[in-house]
ZAGUMI-354114 format. One record per residue (C-alpha): x, z, y. Coordinates in nm, 4 decimals, always signed. Each point is the difference from the previous one (the first is absolute). Example, Ala and Ser with C-alpha at 12.3 -4.5 7.8 and 13.67 -1.06 7.14 Angstrom:
REM residues 2
+----------+----------+----------+
:       c1 :       c3 :       c2 :
+----------+----------+----------+
:  +1.2300 :  +0.7800 :  -0.4500 :
:  +0.1370 :  -0.0660 :  +0.3440 :
+----------+----------+----------+
***
This chain:
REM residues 40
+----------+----------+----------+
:       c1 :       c3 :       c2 :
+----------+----------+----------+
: +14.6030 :  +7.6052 :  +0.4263 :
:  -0.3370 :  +0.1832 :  -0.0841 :
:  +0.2567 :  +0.2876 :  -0.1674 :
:  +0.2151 :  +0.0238 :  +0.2526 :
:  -0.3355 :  +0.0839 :  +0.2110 :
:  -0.0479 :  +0.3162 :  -0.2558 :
:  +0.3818 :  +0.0560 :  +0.0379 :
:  -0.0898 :  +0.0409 :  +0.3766 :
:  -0.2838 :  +0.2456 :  -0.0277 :
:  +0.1471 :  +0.2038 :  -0.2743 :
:  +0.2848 :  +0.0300 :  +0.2234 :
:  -0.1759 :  +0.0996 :  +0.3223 :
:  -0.2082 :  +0.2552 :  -0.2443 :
:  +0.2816 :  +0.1456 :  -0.0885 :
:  +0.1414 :  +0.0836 :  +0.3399 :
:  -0.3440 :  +0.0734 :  +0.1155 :
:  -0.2225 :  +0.1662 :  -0.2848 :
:  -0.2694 :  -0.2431 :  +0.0380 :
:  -0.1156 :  -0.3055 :  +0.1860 :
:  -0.2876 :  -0.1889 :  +0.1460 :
:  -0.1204 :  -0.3187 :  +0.0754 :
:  +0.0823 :  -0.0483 :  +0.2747 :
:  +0.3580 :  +0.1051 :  -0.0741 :
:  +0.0033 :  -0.2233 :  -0.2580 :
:  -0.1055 :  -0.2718 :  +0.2345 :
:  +0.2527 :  +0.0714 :  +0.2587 :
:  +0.2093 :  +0.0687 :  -0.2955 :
:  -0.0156 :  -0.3346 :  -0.1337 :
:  -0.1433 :  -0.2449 :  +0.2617 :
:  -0.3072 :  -0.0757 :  -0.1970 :
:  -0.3671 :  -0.0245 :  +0.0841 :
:  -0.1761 :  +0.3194 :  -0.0685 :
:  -0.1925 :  -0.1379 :  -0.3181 :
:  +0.3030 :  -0.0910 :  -0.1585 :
:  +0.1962 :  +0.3349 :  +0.0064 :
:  -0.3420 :  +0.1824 :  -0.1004 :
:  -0.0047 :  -0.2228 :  -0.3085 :
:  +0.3691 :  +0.0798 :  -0.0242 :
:  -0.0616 :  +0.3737 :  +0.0288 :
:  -0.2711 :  -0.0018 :  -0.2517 :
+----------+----------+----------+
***
C-alpha cells in the first residue's frame, strides 16, 4: 500500500513536473504530516 502511495506521486510528478503537499494530500487522502513524511 505505502508503494502504491509513491506510485501515485511519481505519477502525478510526472504529468505535472513537481508537487506539493498539499497535492499530495488531496492526492492521496492523507493527513498533511503523513504525505510530508512521505515526500521527504
Amino acid at each position: 500500500m505505502k508503494a502504491d502511495r509513491k506510485q501515485m506521486i511519481i505519477r502525478y510528478v510526472s504529468e505535472n513536473g513537481s508537487i506539493t503537499n498539499k497535492e499530495a494530500k488531496e492526492l492521496l487522502d492523507l493527513a498533511a504530516s503523513t504525505t510530508k513524511r512521505i515526500l521527504k
